[in-house]
C-alpha positions in Angstrom: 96.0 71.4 106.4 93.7 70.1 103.6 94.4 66.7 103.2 94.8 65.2 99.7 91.0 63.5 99.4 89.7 66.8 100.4 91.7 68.7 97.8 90.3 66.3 94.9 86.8 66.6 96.0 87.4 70.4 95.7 88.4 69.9 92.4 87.5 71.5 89.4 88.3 69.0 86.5 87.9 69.2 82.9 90.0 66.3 82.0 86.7 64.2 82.3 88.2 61.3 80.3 90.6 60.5 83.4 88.1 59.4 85.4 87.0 56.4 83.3 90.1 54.9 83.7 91.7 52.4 86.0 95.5 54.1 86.7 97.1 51.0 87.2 98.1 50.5 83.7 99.5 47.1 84.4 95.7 45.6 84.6 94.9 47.3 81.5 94.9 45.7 78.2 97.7 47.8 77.1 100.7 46.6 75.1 104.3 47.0 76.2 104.8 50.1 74.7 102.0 51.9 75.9 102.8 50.9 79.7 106.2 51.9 79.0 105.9 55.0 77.6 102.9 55.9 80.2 105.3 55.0 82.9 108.2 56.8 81.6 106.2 60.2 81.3 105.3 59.9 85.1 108.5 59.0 86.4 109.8 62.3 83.8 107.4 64.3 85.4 108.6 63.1 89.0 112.3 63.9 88.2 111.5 67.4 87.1 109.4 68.4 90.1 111.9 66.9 92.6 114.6 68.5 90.7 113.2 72.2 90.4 112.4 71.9 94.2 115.5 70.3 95.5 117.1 73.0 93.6 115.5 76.4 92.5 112.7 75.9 94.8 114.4 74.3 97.8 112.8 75.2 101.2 109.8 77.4 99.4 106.1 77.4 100.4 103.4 79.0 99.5 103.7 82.7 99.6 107.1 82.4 101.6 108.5 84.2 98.7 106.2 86.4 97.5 102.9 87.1 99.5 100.6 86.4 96.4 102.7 83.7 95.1 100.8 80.4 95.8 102.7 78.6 93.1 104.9 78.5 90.0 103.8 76.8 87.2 100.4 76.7 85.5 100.9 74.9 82.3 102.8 71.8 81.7 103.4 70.6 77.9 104.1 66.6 77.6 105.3 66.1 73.7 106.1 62.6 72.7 108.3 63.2 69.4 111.4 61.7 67.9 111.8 58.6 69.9 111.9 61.5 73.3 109.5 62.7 75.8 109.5 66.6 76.2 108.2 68.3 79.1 107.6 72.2 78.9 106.6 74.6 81.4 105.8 77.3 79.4 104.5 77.4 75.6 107.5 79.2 74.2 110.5 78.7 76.1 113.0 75.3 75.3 111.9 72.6 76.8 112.1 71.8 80.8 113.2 67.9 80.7 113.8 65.4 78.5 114.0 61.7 78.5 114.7 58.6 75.9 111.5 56.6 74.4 112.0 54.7 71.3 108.8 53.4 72.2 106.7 56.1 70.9 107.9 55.2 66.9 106.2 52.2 68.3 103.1 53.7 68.6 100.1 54.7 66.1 97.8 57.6 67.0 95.2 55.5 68.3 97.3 53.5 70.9 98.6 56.5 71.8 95.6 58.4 72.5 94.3 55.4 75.1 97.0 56.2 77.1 96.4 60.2 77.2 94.2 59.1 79.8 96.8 58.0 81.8 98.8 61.0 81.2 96.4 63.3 82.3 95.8 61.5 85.4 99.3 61.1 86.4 99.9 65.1 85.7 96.6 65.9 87.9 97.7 63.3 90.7 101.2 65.5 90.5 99.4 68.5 90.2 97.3 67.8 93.9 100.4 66.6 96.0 100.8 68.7 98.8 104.1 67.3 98.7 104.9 68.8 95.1 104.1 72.7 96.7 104.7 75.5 95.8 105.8 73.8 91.7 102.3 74.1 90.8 99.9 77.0 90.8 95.7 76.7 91.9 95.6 75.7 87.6 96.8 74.1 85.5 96.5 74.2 81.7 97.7 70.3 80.4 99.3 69.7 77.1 99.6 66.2 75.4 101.3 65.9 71.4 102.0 63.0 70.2 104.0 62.5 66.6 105.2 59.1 65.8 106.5 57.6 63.5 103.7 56.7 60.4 102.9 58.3 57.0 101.1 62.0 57.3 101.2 64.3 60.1 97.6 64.0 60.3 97.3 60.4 60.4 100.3 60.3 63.0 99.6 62.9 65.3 97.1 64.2 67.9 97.0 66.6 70.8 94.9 67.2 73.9 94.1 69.7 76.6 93.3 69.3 79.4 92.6 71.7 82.6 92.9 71.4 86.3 91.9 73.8 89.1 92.2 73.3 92.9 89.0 75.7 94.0 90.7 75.4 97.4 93.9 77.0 96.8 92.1 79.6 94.7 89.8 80.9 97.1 93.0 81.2 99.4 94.8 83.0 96.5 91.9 85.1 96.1 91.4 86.3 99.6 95.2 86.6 99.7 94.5 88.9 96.6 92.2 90.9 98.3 93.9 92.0 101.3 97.2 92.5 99.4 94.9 95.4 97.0 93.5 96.8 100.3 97.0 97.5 101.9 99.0 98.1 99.3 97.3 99.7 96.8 93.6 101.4 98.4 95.0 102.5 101.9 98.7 102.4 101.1 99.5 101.7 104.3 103.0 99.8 102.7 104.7 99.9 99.4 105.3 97.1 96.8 108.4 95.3 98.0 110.0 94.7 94.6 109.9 93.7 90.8 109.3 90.2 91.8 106.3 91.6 93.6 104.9 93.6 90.7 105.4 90.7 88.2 103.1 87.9 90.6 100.7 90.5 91.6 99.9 91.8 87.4 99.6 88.0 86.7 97.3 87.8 89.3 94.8 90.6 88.7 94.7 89.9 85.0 93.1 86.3 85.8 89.9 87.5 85.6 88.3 84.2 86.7 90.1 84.1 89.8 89.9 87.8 90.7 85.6 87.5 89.9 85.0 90.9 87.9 85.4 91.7 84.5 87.8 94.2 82.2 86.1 97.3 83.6 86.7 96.5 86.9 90.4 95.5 85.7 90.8 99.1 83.9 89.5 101.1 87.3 91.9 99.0 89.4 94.8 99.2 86.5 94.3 103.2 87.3 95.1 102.4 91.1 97.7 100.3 90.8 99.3 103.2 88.4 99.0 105.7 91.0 100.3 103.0 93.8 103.3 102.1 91.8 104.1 105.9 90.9 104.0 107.0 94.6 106.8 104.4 95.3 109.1 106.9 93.3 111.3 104.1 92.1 112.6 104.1 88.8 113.5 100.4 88.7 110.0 99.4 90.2 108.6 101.8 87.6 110.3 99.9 84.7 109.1 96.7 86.4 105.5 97.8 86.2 105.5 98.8 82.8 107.1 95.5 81.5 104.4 93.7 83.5 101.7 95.6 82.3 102.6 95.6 78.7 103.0 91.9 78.6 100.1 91.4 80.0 97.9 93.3 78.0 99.5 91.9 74.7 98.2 88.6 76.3 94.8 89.7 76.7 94.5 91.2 73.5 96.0 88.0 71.4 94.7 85.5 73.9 91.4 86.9 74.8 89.9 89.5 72.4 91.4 89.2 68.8 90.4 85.6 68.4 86.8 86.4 69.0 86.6 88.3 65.8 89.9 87.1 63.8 90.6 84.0 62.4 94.9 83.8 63.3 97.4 82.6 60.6 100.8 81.4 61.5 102.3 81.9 65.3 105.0 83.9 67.1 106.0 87.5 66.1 104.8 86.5 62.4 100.5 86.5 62.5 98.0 87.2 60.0 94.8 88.7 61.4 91.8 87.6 59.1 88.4 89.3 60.2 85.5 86.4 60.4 83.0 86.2 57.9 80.3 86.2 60.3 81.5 89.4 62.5 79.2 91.9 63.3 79.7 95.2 65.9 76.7 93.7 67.5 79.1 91.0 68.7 81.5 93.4 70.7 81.8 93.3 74.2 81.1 96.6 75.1 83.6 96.2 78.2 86.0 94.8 76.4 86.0 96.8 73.6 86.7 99.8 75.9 89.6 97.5 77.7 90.9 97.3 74.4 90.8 101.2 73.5 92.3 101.6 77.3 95.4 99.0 76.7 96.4 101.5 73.7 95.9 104.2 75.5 98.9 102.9 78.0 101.3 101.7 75.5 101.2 104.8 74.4 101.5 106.4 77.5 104.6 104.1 78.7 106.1 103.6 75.8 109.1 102.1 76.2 109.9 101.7 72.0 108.9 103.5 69.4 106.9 100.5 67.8 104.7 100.4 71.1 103.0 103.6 69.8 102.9 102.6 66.3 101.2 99.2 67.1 99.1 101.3 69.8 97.8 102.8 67.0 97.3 100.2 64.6 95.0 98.8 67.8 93.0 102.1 68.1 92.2 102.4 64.1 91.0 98.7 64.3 89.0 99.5 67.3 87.5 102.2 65.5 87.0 101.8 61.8 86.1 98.0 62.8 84.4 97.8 66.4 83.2 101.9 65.8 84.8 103.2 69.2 84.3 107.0 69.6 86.7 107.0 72.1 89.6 105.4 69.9 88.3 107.5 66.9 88.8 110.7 69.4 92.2 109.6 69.9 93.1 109.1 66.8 92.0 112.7 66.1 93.2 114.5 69.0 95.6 112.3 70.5 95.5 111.0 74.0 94.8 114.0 75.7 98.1 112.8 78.5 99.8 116.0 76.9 97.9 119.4 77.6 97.5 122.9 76.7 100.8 124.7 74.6 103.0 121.7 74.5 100.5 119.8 72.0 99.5 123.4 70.0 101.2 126.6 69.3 99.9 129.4 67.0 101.2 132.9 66.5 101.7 135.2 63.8 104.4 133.4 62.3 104.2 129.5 62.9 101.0 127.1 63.7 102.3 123.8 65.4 100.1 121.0 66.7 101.6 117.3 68.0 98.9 114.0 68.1 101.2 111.4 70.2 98.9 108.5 68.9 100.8 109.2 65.3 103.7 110.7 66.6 103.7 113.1 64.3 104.4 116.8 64.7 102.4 119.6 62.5 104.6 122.6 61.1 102.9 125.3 59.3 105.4 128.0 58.7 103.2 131.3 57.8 106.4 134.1 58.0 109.8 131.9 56.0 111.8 133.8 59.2 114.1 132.8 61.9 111.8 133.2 64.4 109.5 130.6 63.1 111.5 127.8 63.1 112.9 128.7 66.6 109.3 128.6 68.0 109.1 125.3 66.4 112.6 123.9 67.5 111.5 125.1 71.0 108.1 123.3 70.4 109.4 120.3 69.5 112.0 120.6 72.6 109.4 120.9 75.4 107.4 117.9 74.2 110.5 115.8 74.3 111.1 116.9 77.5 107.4 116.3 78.6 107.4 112.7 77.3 106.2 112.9 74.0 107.5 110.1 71.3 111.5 111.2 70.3 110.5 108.8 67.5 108.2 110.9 65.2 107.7 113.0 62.1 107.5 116.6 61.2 104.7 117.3 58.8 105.9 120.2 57.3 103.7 123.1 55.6 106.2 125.8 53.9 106.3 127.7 50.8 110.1 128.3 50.5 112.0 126.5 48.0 112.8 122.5 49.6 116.3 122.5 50.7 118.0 119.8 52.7 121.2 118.5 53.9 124.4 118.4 51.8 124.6 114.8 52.1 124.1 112.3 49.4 121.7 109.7 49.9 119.7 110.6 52.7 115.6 110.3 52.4 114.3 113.7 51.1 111.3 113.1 54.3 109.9 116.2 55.4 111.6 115.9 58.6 114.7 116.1 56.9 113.5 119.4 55.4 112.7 121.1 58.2 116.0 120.6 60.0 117.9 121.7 57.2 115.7 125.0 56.8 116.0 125.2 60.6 120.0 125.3 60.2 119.8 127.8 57.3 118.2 130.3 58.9 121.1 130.2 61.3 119.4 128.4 64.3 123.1 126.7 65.4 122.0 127.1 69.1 118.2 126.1 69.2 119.8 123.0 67.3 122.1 122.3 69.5 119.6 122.2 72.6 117.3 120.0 70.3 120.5 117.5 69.3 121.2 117.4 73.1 117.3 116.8 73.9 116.9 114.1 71.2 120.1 112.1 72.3 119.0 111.3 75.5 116.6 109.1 74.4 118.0 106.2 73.2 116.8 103.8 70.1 114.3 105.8 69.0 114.0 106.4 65.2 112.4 109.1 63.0 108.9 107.9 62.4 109.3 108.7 58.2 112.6 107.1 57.8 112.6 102.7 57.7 114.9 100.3 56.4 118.4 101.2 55.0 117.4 104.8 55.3 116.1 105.1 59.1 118.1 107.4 61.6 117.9 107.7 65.1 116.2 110.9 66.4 118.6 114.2 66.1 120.7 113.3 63.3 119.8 116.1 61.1 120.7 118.4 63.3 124.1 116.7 64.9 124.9 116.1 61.3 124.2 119.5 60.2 125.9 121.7 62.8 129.4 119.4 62.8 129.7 119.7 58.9 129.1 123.4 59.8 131.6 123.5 62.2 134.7 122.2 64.2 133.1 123.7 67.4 130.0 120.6 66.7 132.7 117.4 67.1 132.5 116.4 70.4 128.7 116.5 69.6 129.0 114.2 66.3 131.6 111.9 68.6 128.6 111.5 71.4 126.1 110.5 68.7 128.1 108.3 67.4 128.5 106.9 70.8 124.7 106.6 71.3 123.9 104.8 67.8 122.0 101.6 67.5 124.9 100.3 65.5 123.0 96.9 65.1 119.9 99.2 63.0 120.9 101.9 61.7 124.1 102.5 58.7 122.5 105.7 57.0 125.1 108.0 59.0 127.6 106.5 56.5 126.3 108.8 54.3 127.1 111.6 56.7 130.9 109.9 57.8 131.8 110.4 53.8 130.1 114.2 53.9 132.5 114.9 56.9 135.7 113.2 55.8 134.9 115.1 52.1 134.6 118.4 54.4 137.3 118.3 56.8 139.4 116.0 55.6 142.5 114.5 58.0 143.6 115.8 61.2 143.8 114.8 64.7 140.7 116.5 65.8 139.0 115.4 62.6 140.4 111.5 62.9 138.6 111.4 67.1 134.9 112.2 64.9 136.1 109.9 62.0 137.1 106.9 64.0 134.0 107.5 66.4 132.3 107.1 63.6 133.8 104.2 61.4 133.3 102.4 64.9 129.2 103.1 65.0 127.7 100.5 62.3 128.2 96.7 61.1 128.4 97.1 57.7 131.6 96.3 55.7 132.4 99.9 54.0 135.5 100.9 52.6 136.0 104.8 51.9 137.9 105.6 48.9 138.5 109.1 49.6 139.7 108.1 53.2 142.1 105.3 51.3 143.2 108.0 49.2 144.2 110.5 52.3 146.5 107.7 53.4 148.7 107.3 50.6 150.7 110.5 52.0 153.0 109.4 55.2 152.2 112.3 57.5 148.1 111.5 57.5 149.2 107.5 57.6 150.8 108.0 61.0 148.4 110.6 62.4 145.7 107.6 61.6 147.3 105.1 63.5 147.8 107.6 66.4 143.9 107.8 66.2 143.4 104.3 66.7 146.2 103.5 69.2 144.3 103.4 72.5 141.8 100.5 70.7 140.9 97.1 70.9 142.6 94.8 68.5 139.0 94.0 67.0 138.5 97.8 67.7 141.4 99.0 65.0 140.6 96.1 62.7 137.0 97.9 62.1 138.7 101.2 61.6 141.9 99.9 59.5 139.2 97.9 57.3 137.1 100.9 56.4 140.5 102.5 55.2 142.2 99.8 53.1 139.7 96.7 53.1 141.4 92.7 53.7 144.9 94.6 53.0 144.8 96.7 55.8 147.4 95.2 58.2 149.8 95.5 54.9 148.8 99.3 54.1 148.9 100.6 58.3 152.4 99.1 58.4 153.8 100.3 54.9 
């Protein structure tokens, strides 16, 4: 067991200014406040360690959890704000503890900065306590803000940084690392245990300082753990491994790469990426550069929304119209290459199709206006659903025939749209009805030239088109209503007024129409539907309809009919 002088002189520390310092504030020439405050952000710091580990943490060690889990925590905010101390363990989650300190309106910058010191050296004597394991990792990234009480924010606040590493515990982690990649994911000789597993061990490998190699070595071992992971065959540890992996290439990319070349406006999901003045291609890793190509290359090809590919793509068009990478360039142009042979190109006599999953976007040409054409394109577009492909993209269609599209009112004129409608005039009910079926079981995705107001999940043209062409399409119309993002998408409305216009009220009609005035959050009102109500017989076969629902459930449907009234109206 290292003992606790041997763990500081294995210290790396970058929090220099500690060392100048005397800890014991008491024979310092600090004021009142300053002691105070000092002493209340170590005993805050205390509290939450013994908490977390007399609670959460209680009987852990070291890896006793998780085999390449050496710790929790490697950063540690301490704000001083409001008259309260704030300690955070991450930088974007609420903060961990909290504790009372009217002494810090007390305080100007300046005395507070001379106890940041103190701070620092208090977090790092924290940070080495064997008896404080496993709270902290072999790091730990330090955060001191300060904003009292004074006149401008500049004049009144300050922040520091600080970093500590225990070279020690890393070397432990590291060979620990080491074997773990050996077993598990060279020789195979086991399988990754679980999620909580998958999550430690990405962390780990992305620390590029405490694994010793560099992106490259990171992509070629990326590729193994890929492999690794799919020859578990479990779908759960499969999810795990792709939320792991996305998250921590988003990290490297804002963390690592971008601000090399951007200057970064603003913070959160809201950024502005300004390229610097002085950038030049010269300046571009080479490795990195290649990383970065490669981290678009597996958002795309684990996808798990539709705006992973569309900001996959954003990455590759950066990476080549400003870094000049031919790979990213030949993705762009071709796609990925993940999808082979005839499910990315067709071409016959009658119909040329060609699909580039970096855009999402399918190519139509129709050469012959006949049915076959747009069946060999339905079928197309069926097979590279099936194989993966993006349910959230666009037709890019190339006819001659006169534009024709839905009898709806109000829905985008997109090409998409067009080629549906075509599609169902040439008759195609059953290659529509495999697509619809395709297309609904995958789940909020969106049309790639639909946004807004006007955006609709992936099959609606054809689910909408078939049930306005028949009765024998409403158990299909009920299960997309079932399956819509109510909370994003409203534009079906347009399609719920087509249908009630069309079939008007029945009780097999009613099971589609209350499906559907049950699938959005807007507030609408139908006056045609108000206006089917005024005769008895339709009234009562209505509030059959909505018998079996939840209170809230036949508010929503009662509303659409007869607005703030509608209590009045269902019972008149």
């Amino acid at each position: 067991m290292l003992t606790e002088s041997k763990l500081k002189s294995d210290l790396n520390l970058v929090a220099a200014p500690c060392r100048k310092f005397n800890s014991n504030l008491k024979g310092s020439s600090m004021n009142e406040a300053q002691i105070s405050l000092a002493d209340k952000i170590s005993g805050a710091l205390k509290r939450l360690i013994r908490d977390k580990l007399g609670s959460q943490y209680k009987g852990e060690a070291p890896y006793s959890g998780c085999r390449v889990q050496e710790g929790y925590f490697d950063f540690l905010c301490v704000e001083c704000r409001g008259s309260r101390i704030r300690l955070y363990l991450d930088d974007f989650d609420a903060d961990s503890f909290r504790a009372d300190a009217p002494e810090i309106d007390e305080l100007d910058r300046e005395e507070f900065e001379a106890i940041v010191p103190f701070i620092a050296k208090s977090a790092e004597e924290e940070f080495l306590a064997e008896a404080n394991l496993p709270f902290f990792a072999y790091k730990l990234d330090l955060a001191v803000k300060f904003e009292g009480a004074g006149s401008s924010l500049a004049q009144r606040s300050c922040e520091h940084k600080f970093y500590f590493e225990n070279t020690a515990r890393k070397g432990e982690l590291k060979r620990k690392m080491d074997d773990y990649i050996d077993e598990i994911i060279i020789r195979r000789d086991k399988k990754i245990k679980d999620g909580r597993e998958i999550f430690v061990f990405m962390d780990r490998i992305f620390d590029l300082s405490l694994m010793d190699y560099d992106e490259a070595a990171l992509a070629a071992l990326l590729e193994q753990v890929i492999a690794a992971v799919q020859d578990v065959k479990n779908r759960r540890l499969l999810e795990d491994f792709i939320i792991a992996l996305e998250n921590n290439l988003r990290r490297w990319k804002e963390e690592k790469f971008l601000p090399k070349f951007y200057d970064i406006l603003g913070d959160g999901w809201s950024k502005d990426y300004e390229l610097k003045k002085d950038f030049t291609r010269q300046n571009v890793d080479a490795g990195e550069l290649a990383f970065f190509v490669r981290a678009a290359f597996w958002n795309i090809k684990f996808k798990r929304y539709s705006w992973d590919v569309n900001l996959a793509r954003k990455d590759l068009e950066c990476a080549a119209k400003i870094f000049g990478s031919a790979q990213a360039q030949s993705y762009l142009d071709r796609g990925t290459g993940e999808l082979k042979g005839e499910l990315v190109k067709f071409k016959d006599a009658d119909v040329e199709c060609l699909a580039n999953d970096v855009f999402a976007q399918v190519r139509v040409k129709i050469k012959n206006e006949t049915a076959d054409a747009y069946k060999k394109a339905l079928n197309f577009i069926v097979k590279l659903l099936q194989a993966g492909f993006s349910a959230s993209y666009a037709v890019k269609l190339s006819s001659k025939a006169q534009k024709v599209y839905l009898p709806i009112k109000g829905l985008a004129p997109t090409q998409t749209h067009r080629f549906f409608a075509a599609a169902l005039a040439h008759g195609l009910d059953g290659e529509l009805e495999l697509y619809a079926n395709e297309a609904l079981k995958h789940k909020f995705e969106f049309y790639a030239d639909t946004d807004g107001k006007k955006c609709l999940m992936s099959g609606s043209y054809a689910v909408f088109g078939l049930a306005l062409k028949s009765e024998k399409y409403f158990a299909l119309a009920r299960r997309y209503f079932e399956a819509v993002d109510a909370e994003h998408q409203s534009a079906h409305i347009k399609f719920i007024e087509a249908f009630i216009d069309r079939y008007g009220i029945s009780e097999r009609s009613l099971e589609v129409i209350v499906a559907g005035l049950l699938s959005y959050q807007e507030d609408k009102i139908y006056k045609s539907l108000k206006a089917l109500m005024k005769g008895p017989a339709n009234k009562a076969l209505f509030a059959h309809a909505i018998s079996g629902l939840s209170e809230h459930e036949k508010e929503s449907a009662a509303y659409a009919v007869w607005g703030k009234n509608w209590q009045k109206n269902l019972k008149g």
